[in-house]
FISEKOL-173271 format. One record per residue (C-alpha): residue number from 1; x, y, z. Coordinates in steps of 0.02 Angstrom, whole numbers, plus 50000, padded with zeros to 5 digits. Each point is the difference from the previous one (the first is absolute). Layout:
BEGIN
(NUM,(X,Y,Z));
...
***
This chain:
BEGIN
(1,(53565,53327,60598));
(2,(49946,50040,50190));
(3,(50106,49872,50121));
(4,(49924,50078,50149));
(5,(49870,49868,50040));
(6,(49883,50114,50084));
(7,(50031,50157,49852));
(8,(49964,49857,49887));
(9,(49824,49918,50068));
(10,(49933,50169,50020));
(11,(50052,50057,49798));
(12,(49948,49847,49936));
(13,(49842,49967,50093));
(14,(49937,50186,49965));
(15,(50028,49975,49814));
(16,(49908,49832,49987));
(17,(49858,50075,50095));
(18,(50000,50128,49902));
(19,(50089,50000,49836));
(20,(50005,49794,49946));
(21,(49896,49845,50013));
(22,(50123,49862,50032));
(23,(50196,50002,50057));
(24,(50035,49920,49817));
(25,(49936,50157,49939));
(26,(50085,50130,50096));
(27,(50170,49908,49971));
(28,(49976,50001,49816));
(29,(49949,50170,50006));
(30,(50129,50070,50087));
(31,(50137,49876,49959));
(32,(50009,49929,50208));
(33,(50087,49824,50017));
(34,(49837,49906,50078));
(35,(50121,49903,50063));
(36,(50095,50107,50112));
(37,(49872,50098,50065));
(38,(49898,49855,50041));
(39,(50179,49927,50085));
(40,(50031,50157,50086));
(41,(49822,50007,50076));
(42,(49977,49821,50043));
(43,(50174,49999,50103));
(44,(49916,50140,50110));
(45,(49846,49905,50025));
(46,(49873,50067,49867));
(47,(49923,49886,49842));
(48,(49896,50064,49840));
(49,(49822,49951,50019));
(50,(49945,50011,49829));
(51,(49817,49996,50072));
(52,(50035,50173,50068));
(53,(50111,50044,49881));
(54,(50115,50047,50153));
(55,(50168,49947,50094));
(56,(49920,49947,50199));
(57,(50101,49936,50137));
(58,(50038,49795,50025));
***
């Protein structure tokens, strides 16, 4: 897994743009703690909008 917050929101959001249609699903795909990602983006300021289907900033 990425810890680099910024490496991180850039992987993930390009592959749920263009690879998966929720978080749930990339996580199960690729075997990703939601958890931790979620924690490790949310501590530097960023959420998952599942509307978007995108981590955006607080």
């Amino acid at each position: 897994m990425i810890k680099d917050p910024n490496i991180l929101l850039s992987v993930i959001n390009t592959k749920l743009r263009d690879q998966y249609f929720s978080l749930d699903e990339l996580c199960d795909d690729l075997d990703y703690s939601k958890e931790e990602i979620v924690e490790i983006l949310s501590n530097n300021g960023f959420f998952y909008d599942s509307n978007k289907n995108q981590f955006i900033q607080k």
